[in-house]
DOSE-479919 format. One record per residue (C-alpha): residue in three letters; x, y negated, z; chain. Coordinates in pm, whole numbers, plus 50000, padded with zeros to 5 digits. Example, Ala and Ser with C-alpha at 12.3 -4.5 7.8 and 13.67 -1.06 7.14 Angstrom:
2
+------+-------+-------+-------+-------+
| resn |    px |    py |    pz | chain |
+------+-------+-------+-------+-------+
|  ala | 51230 | 50450 | 50780 |     A |
|  ser | 51367 | 50106 | 50714 |     A |
+------+-------+-------+-------+-------+
This chain:
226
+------+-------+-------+-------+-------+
| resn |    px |    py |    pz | chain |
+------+-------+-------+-------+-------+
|  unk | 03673 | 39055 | 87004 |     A |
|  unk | 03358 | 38903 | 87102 |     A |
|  unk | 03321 | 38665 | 87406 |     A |
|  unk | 03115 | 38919 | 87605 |     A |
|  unk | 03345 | 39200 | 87526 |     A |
|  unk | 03619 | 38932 | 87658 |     A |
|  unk | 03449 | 38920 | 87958 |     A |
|  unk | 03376 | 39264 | 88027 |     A |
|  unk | 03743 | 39359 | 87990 |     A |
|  unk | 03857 | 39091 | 88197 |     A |
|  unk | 03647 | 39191 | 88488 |     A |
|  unk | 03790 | 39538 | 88458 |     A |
|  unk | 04203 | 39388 | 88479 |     A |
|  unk | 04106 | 39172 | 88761 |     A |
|  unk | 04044 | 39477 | 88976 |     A |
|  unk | 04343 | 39619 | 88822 |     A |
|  unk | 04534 | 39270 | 88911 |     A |
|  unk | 04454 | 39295 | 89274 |     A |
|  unk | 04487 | 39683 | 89342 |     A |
|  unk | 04750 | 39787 | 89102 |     A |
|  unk | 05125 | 39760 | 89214 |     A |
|  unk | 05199 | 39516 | 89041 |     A |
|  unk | 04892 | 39309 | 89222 |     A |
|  unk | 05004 | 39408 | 89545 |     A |
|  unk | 05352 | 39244 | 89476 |     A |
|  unk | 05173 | 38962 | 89407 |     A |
|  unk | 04910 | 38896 | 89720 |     A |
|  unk | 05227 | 38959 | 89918 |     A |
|  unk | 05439 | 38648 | 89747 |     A |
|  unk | 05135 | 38456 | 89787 |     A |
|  unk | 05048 | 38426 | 89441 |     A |
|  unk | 04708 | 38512 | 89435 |     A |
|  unk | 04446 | 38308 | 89632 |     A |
|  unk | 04222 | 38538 | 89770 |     A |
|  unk | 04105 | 38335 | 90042 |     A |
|  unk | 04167 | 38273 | 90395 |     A |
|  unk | 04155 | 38431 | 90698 |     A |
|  unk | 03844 | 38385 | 90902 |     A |
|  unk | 03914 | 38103 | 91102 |     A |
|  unk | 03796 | 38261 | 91457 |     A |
|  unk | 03743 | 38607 | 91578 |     A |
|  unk | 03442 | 38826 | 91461 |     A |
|  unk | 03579 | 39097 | 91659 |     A |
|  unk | 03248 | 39301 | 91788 |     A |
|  unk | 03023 | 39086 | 91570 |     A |
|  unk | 02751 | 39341 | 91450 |     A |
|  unk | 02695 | 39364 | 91063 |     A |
|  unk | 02405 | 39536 | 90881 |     A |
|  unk | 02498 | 39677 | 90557 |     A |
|  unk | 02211 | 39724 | 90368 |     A |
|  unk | 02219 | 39972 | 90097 |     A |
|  unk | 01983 | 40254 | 89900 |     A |
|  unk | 02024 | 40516 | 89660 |     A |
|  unk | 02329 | 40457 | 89451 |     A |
|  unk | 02430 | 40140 | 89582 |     A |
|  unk | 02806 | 40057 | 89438 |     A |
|  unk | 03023 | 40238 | 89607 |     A |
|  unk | 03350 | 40033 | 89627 |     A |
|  unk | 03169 | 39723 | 89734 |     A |
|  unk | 02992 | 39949 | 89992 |     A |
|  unk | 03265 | 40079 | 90167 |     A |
|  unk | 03514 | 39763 | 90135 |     A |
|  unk | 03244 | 39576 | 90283 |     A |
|  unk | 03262 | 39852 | 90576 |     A |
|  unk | 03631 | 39872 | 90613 |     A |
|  unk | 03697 | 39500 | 90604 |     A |
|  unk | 03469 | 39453 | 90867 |     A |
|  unk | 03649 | 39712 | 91064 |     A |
|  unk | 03946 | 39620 | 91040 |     A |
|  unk | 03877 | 39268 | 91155 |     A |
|  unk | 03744 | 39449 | 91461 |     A |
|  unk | 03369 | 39366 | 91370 |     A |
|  unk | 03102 | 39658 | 91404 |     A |
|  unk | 02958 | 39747 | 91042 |     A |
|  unk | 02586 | 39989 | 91085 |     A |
|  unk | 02503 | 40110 | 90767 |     A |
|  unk | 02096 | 40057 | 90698 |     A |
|  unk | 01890 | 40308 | 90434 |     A |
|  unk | 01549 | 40375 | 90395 |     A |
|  unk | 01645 | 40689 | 90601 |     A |
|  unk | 01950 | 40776 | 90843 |     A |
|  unk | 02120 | 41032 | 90616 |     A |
|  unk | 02389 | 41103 | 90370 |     A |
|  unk | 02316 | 40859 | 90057 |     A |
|  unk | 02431 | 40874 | 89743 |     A |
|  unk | 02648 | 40576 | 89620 |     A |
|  unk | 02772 | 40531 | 89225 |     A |
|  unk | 03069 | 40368 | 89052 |     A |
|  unk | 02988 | 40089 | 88807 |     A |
|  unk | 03281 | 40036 | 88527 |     A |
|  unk | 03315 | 39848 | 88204 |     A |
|  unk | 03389 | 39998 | 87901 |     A |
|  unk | 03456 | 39842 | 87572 |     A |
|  unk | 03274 | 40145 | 87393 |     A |
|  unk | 02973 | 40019 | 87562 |     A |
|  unk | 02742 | 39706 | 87559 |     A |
|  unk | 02663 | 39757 | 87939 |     A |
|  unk | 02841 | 39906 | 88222 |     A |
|  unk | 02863 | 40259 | 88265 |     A |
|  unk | 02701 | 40460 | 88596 |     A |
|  unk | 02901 | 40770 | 88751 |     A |
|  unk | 02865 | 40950 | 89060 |     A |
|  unk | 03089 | 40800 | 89388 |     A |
|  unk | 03144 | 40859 | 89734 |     A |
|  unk | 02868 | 40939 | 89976 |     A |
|  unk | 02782 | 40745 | 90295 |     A |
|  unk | 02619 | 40768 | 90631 |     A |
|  unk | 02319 | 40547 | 90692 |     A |
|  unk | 02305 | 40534 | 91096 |     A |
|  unk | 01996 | 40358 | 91141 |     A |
|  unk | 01658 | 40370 | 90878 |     A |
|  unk | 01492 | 40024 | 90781 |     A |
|  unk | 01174 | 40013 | 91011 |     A |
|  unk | 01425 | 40110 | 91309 |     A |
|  unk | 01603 | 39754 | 91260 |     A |
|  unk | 01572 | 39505 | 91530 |     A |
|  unk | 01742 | 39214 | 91355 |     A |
|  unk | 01814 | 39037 | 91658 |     A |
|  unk | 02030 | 39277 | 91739 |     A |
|  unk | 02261 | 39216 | 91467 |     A |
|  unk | 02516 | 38910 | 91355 |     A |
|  unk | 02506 | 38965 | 90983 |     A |
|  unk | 02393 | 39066 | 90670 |     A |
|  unk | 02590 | 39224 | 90385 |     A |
|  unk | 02422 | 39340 | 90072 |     A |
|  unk | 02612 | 39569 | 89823 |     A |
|  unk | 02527 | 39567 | 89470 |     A |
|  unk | 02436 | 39899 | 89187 |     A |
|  unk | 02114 | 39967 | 89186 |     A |
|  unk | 02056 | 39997 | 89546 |     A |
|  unk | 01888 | 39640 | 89564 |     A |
|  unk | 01661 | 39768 | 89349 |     A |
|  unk | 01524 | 40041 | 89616 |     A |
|  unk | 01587 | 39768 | 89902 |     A |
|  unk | 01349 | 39507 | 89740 |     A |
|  unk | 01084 | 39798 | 89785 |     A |
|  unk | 01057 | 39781 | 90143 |     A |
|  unk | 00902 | 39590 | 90351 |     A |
|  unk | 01052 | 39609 | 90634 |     A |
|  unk | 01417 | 39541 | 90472 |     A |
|  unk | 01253 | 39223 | 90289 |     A |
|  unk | 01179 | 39119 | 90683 |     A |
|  unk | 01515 | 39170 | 90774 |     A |
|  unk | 01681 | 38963 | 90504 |     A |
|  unk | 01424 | 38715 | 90576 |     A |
|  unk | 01558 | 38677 | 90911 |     A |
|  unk | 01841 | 38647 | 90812 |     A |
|  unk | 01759 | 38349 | 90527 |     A |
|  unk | 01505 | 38201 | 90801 |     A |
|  unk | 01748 | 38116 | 91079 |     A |
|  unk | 02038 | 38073 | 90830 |     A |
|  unk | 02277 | 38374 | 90988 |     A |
|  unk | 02586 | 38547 | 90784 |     A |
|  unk | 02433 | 38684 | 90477 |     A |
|  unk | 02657 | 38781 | 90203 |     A |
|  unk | 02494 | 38950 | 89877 |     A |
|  unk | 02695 | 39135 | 89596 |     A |
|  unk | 02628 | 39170 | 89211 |     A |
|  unk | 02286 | 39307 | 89172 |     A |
|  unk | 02235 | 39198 | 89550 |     A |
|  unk | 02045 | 38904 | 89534 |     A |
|  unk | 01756 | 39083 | 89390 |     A |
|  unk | 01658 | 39157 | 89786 |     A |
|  unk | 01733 | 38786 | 89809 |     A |
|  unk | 01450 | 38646 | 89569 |     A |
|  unk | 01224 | 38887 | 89654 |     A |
|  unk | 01213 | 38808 | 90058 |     A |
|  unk | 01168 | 38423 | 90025 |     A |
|  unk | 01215 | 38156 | 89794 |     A |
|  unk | 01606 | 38063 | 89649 |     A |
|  unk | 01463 | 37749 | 89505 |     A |
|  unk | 01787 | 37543 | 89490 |     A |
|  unk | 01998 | 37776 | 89618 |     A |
|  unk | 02391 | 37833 | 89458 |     A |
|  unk | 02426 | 38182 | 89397 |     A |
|  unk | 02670 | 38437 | 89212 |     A |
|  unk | 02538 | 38713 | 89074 |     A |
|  unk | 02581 | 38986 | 88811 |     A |
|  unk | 02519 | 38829 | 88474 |     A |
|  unk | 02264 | 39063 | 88378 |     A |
|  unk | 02065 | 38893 | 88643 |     A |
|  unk | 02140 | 38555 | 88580 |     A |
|  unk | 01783 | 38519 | 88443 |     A |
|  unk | 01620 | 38616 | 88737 |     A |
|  unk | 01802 | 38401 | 88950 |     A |
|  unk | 01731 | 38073 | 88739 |     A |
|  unk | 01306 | 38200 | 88702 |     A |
|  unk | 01314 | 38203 | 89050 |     A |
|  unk | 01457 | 37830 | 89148 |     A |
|  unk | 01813 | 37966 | 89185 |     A |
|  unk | 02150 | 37789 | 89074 |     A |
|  unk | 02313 | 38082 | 88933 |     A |
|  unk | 02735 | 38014 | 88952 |     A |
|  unk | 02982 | 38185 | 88741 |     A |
|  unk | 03246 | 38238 | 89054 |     A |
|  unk | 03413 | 38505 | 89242 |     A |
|  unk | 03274 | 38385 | 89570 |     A |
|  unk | 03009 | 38109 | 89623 |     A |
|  unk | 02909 | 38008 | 89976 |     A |
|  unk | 02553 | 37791 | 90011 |     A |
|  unk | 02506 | 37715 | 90393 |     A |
|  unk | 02549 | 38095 | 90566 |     A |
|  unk | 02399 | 38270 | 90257 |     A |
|  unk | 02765 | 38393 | 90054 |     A |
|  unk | 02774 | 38565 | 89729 |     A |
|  unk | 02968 | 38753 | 89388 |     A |
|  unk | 02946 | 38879 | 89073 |     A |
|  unk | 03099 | 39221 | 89156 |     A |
|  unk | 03316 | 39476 | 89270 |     A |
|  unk | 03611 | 39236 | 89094 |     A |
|  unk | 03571 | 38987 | 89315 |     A |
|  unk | 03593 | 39177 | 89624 |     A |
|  unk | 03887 | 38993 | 89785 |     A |
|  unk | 03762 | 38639 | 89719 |     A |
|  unk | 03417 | 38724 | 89887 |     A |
|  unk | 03495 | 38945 | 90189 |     A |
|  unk | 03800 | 38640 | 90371 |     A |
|  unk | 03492 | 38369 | 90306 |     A |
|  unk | 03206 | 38584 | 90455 |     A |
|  unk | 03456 | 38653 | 90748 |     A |
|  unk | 03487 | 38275 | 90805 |     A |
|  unk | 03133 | 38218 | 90801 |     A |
|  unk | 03072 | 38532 | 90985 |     A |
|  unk | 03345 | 38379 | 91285 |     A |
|  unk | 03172 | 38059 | 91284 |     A |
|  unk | 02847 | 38179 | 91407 |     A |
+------+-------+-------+-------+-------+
């Protein structure tokens, strides 16, 4: 088996790891280190969740419900407020890339050029190929430059740091990424780190969906120390 193969797979059994049954036994004996608790409240923090067409849908919504149930307030941000269309990325060993499949659907409550980002205490950024759209707009490139500007909460998933590098410079900034973007990253200044869950300043982020329990407990903290 090749290396990449390798790592495909083993991207795949993490999930598997933390959601199976046999995962859940072990969280609960303490023998995986997801992360910690934030270390203060974030109850009715506001959160922006910016997503577009097929955005990944299990980083979209377990963004969402973490962030409820730690009693912050997630609003879900589109191009337009209406039902969008999110995907499921998954690795095959058949394939040399992931595979695409329609997911869940979501409500967007508020559109882009509606967003005062004042208004709001953080940033999350699910990946698929929803950054893609994101990076398109202006007026969602001003809001994660707020964001990067005044060094608030911003956390940024898989293909989400594409809405990163294309709002202001990463020059020097530790990042996590999907590895398909690793170039990218490094082309535009960026430190690109192989890690579940890398935190530079306020600005956290992941390679993926896998990695979903390592990233969420360390936004949370910097999210509660704001």
């Amino acid at each position: 088996m090749s290396d990449f193969e390798s790592n495909r797979i083993s991207r795949r059994r993490a999930l598997g790891g933390v959601l199976g049954a046999a995962g859940i036994a072990a969280v609960g004996a303490g023998s995986l280190s997801a992360g910690q608790p934030a270390g203060s409240s974030v109850e009715g923090k506001r959160v922006l969740v910016a997503i577009g067409e097929f955005s990944e849908g299990m980083e979209t919504y377990y963004m969402v419900y973490r962030l409820i149930e730690e009693g912050a307030v997630p609003v879900v941000a589109a191009a337009k407020a209406k039902r969008v269309q999110m995907v499921v990325h998954d690795f095959d060993p058949k394939y040399t890339n992931y595979t695409e499949s329609l997911g869940y659907q979501i409500e967007a409550q508020v559109a882009y050029k509606d967003v005062e980002p004042g208004g709001y205490d953080g940033l999350l950024i699910p990946g698929g190929r929803g950054p893609e759209e994101i990076r398109q707009y202006q007026e969602a490139l001003k809001i994660t430059g707020h964001f990067l500007d005044k060094k608030l909460p911003l956390g940024a998933m898989c293909h989400g740091p594409q809405v990163l590098y294309a709002a202001r410079s990463i020059k020097g900034r530790r990042i996590a990424a999907y590895n398909g973007i690793r170039a990218d990253i490094e082309l535009a200044g960026g430190v690109f780190v192989d890690e579940p869950a890398v935190v530079d300043g306020a600005l956290v982020t992941s390679r993926g969906w896998p990695d979903l329990p390592y990233f969420m407990p360390k936004f949370l903290k910097v999210l509660a120390g704001k």
